[in-house]
VEXDORO-627901 format. One record per residue (C-alpha): residue in one letter; z, y, x. Coordinates in steps of 0.5 Angstrom, whole numbers, padded with zeros to 4 digits, always signed. Each point is the difference from the previous one (the first is absolute). Layout:
# VEXDORO-627901
AZYX
...
//
This chain:
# VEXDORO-627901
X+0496+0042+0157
X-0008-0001+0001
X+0000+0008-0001
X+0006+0001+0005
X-0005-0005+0004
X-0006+0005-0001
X+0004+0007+0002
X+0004-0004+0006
X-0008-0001+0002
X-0002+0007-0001
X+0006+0003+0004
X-0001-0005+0006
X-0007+0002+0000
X+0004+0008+0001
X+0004-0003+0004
X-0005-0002+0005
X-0003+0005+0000
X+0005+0005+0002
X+0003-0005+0004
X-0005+0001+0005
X+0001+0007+0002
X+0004+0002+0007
X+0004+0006+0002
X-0002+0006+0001
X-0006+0000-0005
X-0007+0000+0002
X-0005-0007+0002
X-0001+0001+0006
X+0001-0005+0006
X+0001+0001+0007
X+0002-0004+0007
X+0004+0002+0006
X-0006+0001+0004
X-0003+0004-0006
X+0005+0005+0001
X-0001+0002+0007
X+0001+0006+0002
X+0005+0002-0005
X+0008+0003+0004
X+0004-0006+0002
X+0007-0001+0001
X-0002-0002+0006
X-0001+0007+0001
X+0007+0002-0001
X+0004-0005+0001
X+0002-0004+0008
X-0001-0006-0004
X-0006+0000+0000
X-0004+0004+0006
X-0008-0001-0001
X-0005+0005+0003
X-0004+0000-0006
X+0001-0002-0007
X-0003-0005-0004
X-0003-0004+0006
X+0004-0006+0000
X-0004-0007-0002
X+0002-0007-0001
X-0004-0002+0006
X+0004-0007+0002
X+0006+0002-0004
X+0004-0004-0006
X-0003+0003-0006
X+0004+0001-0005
X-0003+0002-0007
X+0003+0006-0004
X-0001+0002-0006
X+0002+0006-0004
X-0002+0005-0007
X+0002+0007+0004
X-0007+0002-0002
X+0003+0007-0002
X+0003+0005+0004
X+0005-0004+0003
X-0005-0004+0004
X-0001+0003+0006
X+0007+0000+0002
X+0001-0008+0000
X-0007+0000+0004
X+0004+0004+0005
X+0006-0006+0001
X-0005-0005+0000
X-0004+0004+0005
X+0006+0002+0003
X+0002-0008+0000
X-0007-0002+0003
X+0000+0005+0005
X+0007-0001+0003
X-0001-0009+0002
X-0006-0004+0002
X+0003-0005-0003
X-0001+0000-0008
X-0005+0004-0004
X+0001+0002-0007
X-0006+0000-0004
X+0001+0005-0007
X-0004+0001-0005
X+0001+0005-0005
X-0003-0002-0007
X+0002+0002-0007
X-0001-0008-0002
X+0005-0002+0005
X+0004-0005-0004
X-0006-0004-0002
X-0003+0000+0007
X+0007-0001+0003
X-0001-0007-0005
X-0007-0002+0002
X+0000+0002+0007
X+0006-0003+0003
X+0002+0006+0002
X+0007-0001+0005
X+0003+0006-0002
X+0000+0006-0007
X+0004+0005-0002
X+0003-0003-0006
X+0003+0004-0005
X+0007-0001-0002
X+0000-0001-0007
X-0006-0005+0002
X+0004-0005+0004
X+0003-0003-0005
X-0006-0004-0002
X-0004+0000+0007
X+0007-0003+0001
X+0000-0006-0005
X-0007-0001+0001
X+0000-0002+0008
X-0003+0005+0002
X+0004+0003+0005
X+0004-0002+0006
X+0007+0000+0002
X+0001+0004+0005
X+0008+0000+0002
X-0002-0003+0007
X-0006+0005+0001
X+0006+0006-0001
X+0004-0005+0005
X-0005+0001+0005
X-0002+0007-0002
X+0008+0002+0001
X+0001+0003-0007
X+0005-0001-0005
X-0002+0000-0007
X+0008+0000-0001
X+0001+0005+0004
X-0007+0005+0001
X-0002+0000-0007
X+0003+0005-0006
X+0005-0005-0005
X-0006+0001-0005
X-0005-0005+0004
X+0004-0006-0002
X-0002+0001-0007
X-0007-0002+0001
X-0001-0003+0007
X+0006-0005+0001
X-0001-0007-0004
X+0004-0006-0001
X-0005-0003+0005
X+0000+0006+0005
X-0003+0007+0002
X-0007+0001-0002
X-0002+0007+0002
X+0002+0005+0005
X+0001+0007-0005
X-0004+0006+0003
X+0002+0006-0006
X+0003+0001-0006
X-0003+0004-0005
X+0004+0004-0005
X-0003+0005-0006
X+0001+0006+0003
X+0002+0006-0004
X-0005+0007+0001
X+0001+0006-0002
X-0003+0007+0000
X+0006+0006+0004
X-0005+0006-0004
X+0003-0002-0007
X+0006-0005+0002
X+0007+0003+0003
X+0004-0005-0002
X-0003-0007+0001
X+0001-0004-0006
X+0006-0005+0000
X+0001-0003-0008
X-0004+0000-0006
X+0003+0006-0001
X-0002+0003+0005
X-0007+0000-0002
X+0000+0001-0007
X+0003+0007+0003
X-0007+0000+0004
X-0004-0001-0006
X+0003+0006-0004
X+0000+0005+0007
X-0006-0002+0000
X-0002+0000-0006
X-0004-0006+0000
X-0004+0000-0007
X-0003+0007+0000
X-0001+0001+0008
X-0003-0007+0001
X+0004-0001+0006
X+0006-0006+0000
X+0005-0003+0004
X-0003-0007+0001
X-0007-0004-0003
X+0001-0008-0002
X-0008-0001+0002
X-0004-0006-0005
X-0001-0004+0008
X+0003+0002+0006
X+0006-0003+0002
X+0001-0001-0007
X+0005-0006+0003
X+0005+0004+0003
X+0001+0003-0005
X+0002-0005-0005
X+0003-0003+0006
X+0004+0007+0000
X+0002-0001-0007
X+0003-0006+0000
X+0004+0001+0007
X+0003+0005-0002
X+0001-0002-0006
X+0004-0006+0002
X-0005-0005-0003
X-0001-0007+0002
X-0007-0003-0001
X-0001-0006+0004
X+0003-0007-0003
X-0002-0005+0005
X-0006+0000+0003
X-0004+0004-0005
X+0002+0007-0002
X+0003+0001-0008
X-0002+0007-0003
X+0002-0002-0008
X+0006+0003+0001
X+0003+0007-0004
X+0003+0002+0005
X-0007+0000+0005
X-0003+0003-0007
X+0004+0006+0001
X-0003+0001+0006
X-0006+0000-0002
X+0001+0005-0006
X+0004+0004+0005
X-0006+0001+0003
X-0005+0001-0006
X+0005+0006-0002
X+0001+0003+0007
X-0008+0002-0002
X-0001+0000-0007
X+0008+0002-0003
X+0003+0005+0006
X-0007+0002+0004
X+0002-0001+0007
X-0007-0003+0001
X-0006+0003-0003
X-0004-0006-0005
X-0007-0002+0000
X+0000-0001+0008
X-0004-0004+0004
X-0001-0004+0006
X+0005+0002+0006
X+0001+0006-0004
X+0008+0000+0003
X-0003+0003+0006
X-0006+0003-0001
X+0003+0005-0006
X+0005+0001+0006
X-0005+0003+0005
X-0005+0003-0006
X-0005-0004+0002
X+0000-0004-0008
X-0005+0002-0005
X+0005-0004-0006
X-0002+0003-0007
X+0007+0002+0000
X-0002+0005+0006
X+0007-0001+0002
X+0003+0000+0007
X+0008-0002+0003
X+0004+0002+0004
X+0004-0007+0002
X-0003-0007+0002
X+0001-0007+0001
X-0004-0003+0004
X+0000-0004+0007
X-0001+0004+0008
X-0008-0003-0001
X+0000+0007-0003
X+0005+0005+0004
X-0007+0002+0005
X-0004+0002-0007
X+0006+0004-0003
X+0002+0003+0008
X-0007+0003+0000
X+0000+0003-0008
X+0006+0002+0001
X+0003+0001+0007
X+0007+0004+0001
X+0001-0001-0008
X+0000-0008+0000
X+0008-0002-0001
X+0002-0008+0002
X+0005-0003-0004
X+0004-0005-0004
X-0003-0002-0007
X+0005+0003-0005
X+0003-0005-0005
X-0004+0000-0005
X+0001-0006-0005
X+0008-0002+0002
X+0006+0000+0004
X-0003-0005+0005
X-0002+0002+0007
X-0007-0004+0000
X-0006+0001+0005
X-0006-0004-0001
X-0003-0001+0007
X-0006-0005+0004
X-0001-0002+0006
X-0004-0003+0006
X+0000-0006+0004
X-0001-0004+0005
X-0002-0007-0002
X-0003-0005+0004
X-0005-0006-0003
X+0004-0006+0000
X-0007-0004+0003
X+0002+0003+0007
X+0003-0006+0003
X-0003+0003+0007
X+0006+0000+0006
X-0004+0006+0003
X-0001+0004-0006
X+0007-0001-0002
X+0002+0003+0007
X-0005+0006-0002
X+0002+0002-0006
X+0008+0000+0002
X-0003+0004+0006
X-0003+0005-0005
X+0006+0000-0004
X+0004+0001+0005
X-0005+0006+0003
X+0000+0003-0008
X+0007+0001-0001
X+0001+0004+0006
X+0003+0008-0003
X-0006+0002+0003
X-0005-0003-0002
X+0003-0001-0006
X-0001+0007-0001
X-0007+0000-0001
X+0001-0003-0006
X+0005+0006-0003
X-0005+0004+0002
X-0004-0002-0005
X+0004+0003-0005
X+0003-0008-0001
X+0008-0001+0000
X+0001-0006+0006
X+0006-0005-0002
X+0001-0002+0007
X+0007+0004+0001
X+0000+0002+0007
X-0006+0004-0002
X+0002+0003-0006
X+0006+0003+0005
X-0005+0003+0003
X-0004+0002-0006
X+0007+0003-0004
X+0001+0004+0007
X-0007+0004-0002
X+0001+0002-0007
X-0005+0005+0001
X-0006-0004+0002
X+0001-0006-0004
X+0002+0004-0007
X-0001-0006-0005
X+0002-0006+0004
X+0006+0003+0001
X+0002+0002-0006
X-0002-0007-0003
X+0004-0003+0005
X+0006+0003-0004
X-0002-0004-0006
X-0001-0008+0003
X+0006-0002-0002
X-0002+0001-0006
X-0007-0002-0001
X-0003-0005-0005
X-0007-0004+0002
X-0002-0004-0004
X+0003-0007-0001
X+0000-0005+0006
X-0004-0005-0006
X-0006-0004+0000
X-0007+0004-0002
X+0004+0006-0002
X-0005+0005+0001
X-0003-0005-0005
X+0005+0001-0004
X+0001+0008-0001
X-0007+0001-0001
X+0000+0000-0008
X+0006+0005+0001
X-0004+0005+0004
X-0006-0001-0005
X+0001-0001-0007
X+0007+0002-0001
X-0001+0005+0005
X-0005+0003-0004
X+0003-0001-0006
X+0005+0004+0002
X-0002+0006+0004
X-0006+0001-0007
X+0003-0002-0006
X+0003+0007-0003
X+0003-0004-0005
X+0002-0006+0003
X+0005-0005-0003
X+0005-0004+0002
X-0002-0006-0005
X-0007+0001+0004
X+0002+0000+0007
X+0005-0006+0000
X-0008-0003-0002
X-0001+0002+0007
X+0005-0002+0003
X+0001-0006-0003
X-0008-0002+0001
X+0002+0002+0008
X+0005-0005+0001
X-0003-0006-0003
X-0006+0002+0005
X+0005+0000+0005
X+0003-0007-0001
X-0006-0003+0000
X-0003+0004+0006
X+0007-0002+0003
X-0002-0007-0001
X-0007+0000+0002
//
């Protein structure tokens, strides 16, 4: 127990690490007033008319303190609601900051709002960090019921209440490349059919790629979703199964049995081999990938008109399973304050708005508030990833609604992961080790 101790410790250390960084990527931080001079949707919506962007203070305004890791991309286009919120009462003022250490400063700061994770509430939740929030959406006037797709119930709805106000849901999102695919790939089959139209072992050019890290959680996730196994006992997740075994060989022989994917890849390879920007020993490229819609605006730049969008084939099993994500609103449970309540009910209540939420779509992101999918599904063409993941929400799986299970999945993405994308002649008996060490991590993590 002492060595399982020492590895439990090492892992922590990771885990702190890597639990630090925010959405989007990057280190930057910023705040609403630094990104003055940014387009509005003050500029585009009557809901929030301003001669100039970006010119909103607090002045003698209730201050409500707002905290989010979109330091990538997505950035601006929640500034734009912020400041299109600012610019459109005298009453309340948002202040935002944008850092990639968000969680940790949303702990040390006291901060009254974040954007939390899904799949983070869990343990923010049992831990007493976030504020029940069913009377702030009474005061907003929206229903989490009956606003809100079904699959929000799963991660913001408690015994004790409503925890979060759900902004997007994220899916893995399948790309593929129109110059040498006809037929989009739908089964296993199908892709084994692509490797031999391919050619894949003397051209250099595969179906798909399994990188060493890079979304390597999806995939096993999509792994053991579509092959129907279950991989939570409790509160801790459980991975010395057969079943979970198979699902994982699966894998290893997708790269080193069938050749659906090249071996010997590196970091975020399922992308870069996908637009020719790797330099993997292999000197491999795909054709197919599986990422999120962080990656559609690169793909759309290499690939333009042959960029495809659709739904992951089966790859594992029978089982329809999409891993997925997504953002929320929290609010700090230290907020106590009447007039920031009103404030933030007043935000949410302007933010919910199909027109303002759709500064959110247009940053490739899928909004969960069904009055503005409607709106979304009715543009396929400007909205081309969000509305073919919004095909897939009733069968998404995020991550288990249980105490540190970020914690807890992070030896699977690391030791076992590794083990079986690099290891050609991986054996049962060894994985199961793994998998075995895996789970004892996560019970004790579960109970930490």
């Amino acid at each position: 127990m002492r060595k399982m101790r020492k590895r439990i410790s090492l892992v922590m250390a990771g885990i702190l690490a890597l639990s630090l960084a925010g959405c989007g990527g990057g280190t930057n931080s910023q705040t609403t007033e630094a990104a003055q001079g940014q387009t509005t949707a003050a500029e585009s919506s009557e809901a929030a008319e301003s001669p100039e962007s970006g010119e909103s203070t607090a002045g003698d305004r209730v201050t409500i303190t707002f905290i989010n890791g979109f330091t990538g991309g997505d950035g601006p286009f929640m500034t734009k609601i912020v400041d299109a919120f600012n610019e459109s009462q005298d009453q309340y003022y948002i202040e935002q900051l944008q850092d990639a250490d968000h969680y940790t400063k949303f702990k040390s700061d006291d901060f009254d709002m974040l954007i939390i994770h899904a799949d983070w509430i869990s343990t923010y939740h049992k831990l007493g960090l976030l504020r029940e929030v069913s009377d702030i959406y009474d005061m907003a006037g929206i229903s989490f019921e009956n606003d809100f797709h079904p699959i929000t119930q799963t991660y913001a709805k408690y015994d004790d209440g409503v925890f979060a106000f759900p902004l997007d849901l994220y899916a893995e999102t399948f790309y593929y490349n129109k110059e040498y695919v006809e037929t989009v790939p739908e089964t296993y089959e199908d892709m084994l059919a692509l490797r031999d139209s391919l050619d894949s072992e003397n051209t250099g050019i595969y179906p798909m790629a399994i990188p060493l890290t890079g979304d390597e959680q999806w995939a096993w996730m999509t792994a053991l979703g579509q092959s129907g196994c279950n991989w939570v006992e409790g509160e801790h997740i459980k991975m010395d199964t057969e079943e979970i075994c198979d699902a994982f060989m699966k894998i290893h022989d997708l790269i080193y049995s069938d050749h659906v994917s090249a071996a010997g890849l590196g970091s975020n390879d399922h992308f870069n081999t996908f637009i020719k920007e790797s330099d993997n020993a292999a000197n491999a490229s795909s054709v197919c990938c599986l990422t999120g819609p962080w990656n559609y605006t690169a793909a759309k730049e290499v690939l333009g008109d042959n960029l495809g969008i659709g739904v992951l084939p089966q790859l594992y099993g029978d089982v329809k399973c999409v891993p997925a994500g997504g953002h929320t609103f929290g609010v700090s449970a230290k907020v106590t304050d009447e007039q920031k309540i009103a404030g933030i009910a007043e935000f949410m209540k302007f933010a919910y708005q199909p027109e303002i939420m759709l500064n959110w779509a247009d940053s490739g992101q899928a909004p969960i508030h069904l009055a503005t999918m409607e709106v979304v599904q009715s543009q396929p063409d400007k909205y081309p990833v969000a509305a073919v993941n919004y095909g897939i929400f009733d069968d998404a799986m995020i991550l288990p609604a249980i105490y540190n299970i970020r914690e807890q999945v992070k030896y699977v993405n690391s030791t076992v992961w590794s083990m079986v994308v690099q290891t050609e002649d991986l054996s049962r008996e060894d994985l199961m080790e793994e998998l075995k060490n895996a789970t004892e991590i996560a019970i004790e993590l579960s109970e930490s």
